[in-house]
GUNU-341296 format. One record per residue (C-alpha): residue in three letters; y, x, z. Coordinates in pm, whole numbers, padded with zeros to 5 digits, always signed. Layout:
BEGIN
alaYXZ ...
//
This chain:
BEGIN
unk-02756+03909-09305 unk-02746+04271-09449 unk-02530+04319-09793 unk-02568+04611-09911 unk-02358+04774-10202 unk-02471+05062-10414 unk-02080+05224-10448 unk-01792+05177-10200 unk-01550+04885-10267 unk-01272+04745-10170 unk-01349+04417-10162 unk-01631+04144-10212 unk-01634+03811-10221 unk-01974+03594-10228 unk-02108+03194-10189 unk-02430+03216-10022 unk-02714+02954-09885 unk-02912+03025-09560 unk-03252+02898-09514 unk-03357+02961-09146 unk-03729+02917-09102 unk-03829+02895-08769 unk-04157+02829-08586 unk-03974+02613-08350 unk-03812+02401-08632 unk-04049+02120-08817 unk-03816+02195-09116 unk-03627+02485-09232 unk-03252+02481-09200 unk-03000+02557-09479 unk-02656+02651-09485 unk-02410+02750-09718 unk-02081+02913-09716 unk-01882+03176-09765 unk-01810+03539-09691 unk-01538+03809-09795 unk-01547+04188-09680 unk-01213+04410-09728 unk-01211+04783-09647 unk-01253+04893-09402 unk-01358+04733-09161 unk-01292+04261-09223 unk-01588+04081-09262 unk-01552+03675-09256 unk-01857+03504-09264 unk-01794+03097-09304 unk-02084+02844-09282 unk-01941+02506-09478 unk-02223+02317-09392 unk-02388+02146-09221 unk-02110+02212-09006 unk-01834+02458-08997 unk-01843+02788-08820 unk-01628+03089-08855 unk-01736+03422-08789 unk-01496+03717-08802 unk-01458+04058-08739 unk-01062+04238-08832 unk-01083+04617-08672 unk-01113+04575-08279 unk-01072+04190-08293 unk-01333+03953-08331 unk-01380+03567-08251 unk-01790+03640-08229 unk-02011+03782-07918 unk-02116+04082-07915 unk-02474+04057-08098 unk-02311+03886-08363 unk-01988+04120-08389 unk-02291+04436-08425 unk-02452+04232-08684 unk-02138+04163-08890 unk-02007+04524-08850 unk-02369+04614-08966 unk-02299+04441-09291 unk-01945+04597-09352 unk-02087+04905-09292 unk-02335+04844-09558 unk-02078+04743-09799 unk-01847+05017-09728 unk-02136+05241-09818 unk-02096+05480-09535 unk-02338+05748-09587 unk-02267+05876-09221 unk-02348+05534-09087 unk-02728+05533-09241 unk-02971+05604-08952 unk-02743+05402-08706 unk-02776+05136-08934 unk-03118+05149-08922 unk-03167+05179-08571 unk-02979+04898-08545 unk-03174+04678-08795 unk-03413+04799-08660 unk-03346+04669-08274 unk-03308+04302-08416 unk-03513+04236-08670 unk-03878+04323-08795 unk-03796+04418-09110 unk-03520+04386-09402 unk-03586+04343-09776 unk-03301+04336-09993 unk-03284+04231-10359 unk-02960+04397-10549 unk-02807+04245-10856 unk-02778+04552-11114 unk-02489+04415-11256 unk-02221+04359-10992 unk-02455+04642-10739 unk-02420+04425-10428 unk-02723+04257-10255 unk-02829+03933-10464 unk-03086+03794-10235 unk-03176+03912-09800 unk-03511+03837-09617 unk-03465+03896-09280 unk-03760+03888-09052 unk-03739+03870-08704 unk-03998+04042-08428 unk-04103+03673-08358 unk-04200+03622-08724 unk-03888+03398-08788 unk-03755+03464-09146 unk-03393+03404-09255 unk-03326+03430-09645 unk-02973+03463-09790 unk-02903+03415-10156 unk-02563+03509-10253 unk-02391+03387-10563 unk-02017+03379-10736 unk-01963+03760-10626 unk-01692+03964-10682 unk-01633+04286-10621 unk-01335+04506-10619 
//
């Protein structure tokens, strides 16, 4: 669930479907929703369907459990663009998933499509669309 941003903003805004595919699943599952990151450090991630769920992170508050909360400050990180954040970034990545490829929209410079692949082989793919940035 990794959005990275070439330049720091202040804001970003973004639609996105989830496909989960999962070797456990007979079919993959899809969400969509929505998300919205303000410096420097509110992330809300909202799934609309198939059923709502709010996940949200504002400073030292949060409404998620702890892997969740590291994942979502591992996004706003990303969109923040903190340079001093990089390798802990990665490690973290790194402790969840097998790897992370990220596709970035040149025109708006934030992540247009994630592929998340988990150590069991389990792929998520996010496709964000409607961005804005500020």
């Amino acid at each position: 669930m990794l959005l990275l941003v070439l330049s720091v903003i202040i804001s970003l805004e973004a639609d996105f479907v989830q496909t989960k595919t999962s070797s456990l699943m007979m079919e993959p599952q899809v969400s969509t929703g929505h998300m919205t990151y303000r410096a420097p450090d509110f992330m809300r991630w909202e799934y609309r369907q198939p059923q709502t769920v709010v996940w949200e992170v504002d400073g030292d508050k949060s409404n998620v459990n702890p892997q969740i909360q590291k994942l979502l400050r591992m996004i706003m990180a990303s969109v923040a663009d903190e340079g001093r954040d990089d390798e802990k970034l990665q490690r973290e990545s790194r402790k969840l998933f097998r790897s992370v490829e990220v596709t970035m929209d040149e025109n708006n410079r934030a992540a247009r499509r994630v592929e998340l692949t988990e150590k069991n082989g389990d792929t998520t793919v996010i496709e964000f669309t409607n961005v804005v940035t500020k």
